[in-house]
C-alpha positions in Angstrom: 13.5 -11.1 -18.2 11.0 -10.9 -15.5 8.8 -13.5 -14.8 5.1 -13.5 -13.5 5.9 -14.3 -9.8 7.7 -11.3 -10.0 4.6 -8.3 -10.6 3.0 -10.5 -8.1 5.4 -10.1 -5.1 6.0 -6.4 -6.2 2.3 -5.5 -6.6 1.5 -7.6 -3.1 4.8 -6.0 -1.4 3.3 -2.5 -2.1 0.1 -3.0 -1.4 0.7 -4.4 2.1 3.3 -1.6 2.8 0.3 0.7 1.6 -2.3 -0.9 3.6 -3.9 -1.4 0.0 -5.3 -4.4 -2.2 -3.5 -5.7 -5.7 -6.4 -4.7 -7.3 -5.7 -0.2 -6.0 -2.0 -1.0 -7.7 -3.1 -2.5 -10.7 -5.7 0.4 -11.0 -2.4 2.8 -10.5 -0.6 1.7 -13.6 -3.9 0.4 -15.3 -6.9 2.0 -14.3 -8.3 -1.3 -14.3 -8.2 -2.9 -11.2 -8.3 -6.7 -11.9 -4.6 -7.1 -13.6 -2.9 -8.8 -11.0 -5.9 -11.1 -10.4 -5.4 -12.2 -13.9 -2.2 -12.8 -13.8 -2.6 -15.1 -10.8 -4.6 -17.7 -12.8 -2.6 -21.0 -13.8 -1.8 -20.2 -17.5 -2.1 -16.3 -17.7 0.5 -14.3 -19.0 1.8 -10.4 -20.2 3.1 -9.1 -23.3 6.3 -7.5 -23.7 5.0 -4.0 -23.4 3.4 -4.7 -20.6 5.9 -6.3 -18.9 8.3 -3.1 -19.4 5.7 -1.1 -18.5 4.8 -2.5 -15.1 8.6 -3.2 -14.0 9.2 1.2 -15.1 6.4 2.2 -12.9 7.3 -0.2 -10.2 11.1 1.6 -10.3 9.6 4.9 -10.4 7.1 4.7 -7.5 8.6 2.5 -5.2 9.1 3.8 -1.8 12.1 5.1 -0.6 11.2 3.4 2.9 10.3 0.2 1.3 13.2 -2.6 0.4 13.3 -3.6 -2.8 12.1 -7.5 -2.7 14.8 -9.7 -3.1 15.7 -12.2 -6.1 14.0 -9.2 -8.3 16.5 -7.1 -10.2 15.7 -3.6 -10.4 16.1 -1.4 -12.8 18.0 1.5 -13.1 16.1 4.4 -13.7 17.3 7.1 -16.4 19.2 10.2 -14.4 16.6 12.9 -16.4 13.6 10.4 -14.6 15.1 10.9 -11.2 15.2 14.7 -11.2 
């Protein structure tokens, strides 16, 4: 189970290795840009769905010369998704 903290560090880790705000990631996977702003307030929260959505794209566009951010397990991706 991921937890908030989590799509924060990955969303910031990009978008500093990008030279890029939250807000151009979120509008990747959303087309909205104010998702991770959102999520940033005290209480906020994701579904599910959207949880399993964000940690897939995060798998599948994450840069091969970016590290993975520790104490966040990543997911494996499917062999037919890595072709």
């Amino acid at each position: 189970m991921y937890e908030k903290h989590a799509f924060i560090t990955l969303a910031e880790t990009l978008a500093t290795h990008e030279g890029v705000t939250h807000f151009a990631i979120s509008m990747r996977i959303f087309g909205k840009g104010d998702f991770f702003k959102n999520l940033k307030k005290p209480r906020a929260d994701c579904r599910m769905r959207t949880a399993a959505r964000l940690i897939t794209w995060f798998a599948e566009n994450w840069p091969s010369d970016l590290e993975w951010p520790e104490g966040i397990p990543r997911p494996a991706l499917n062999k037919k998704d890595a072709a």
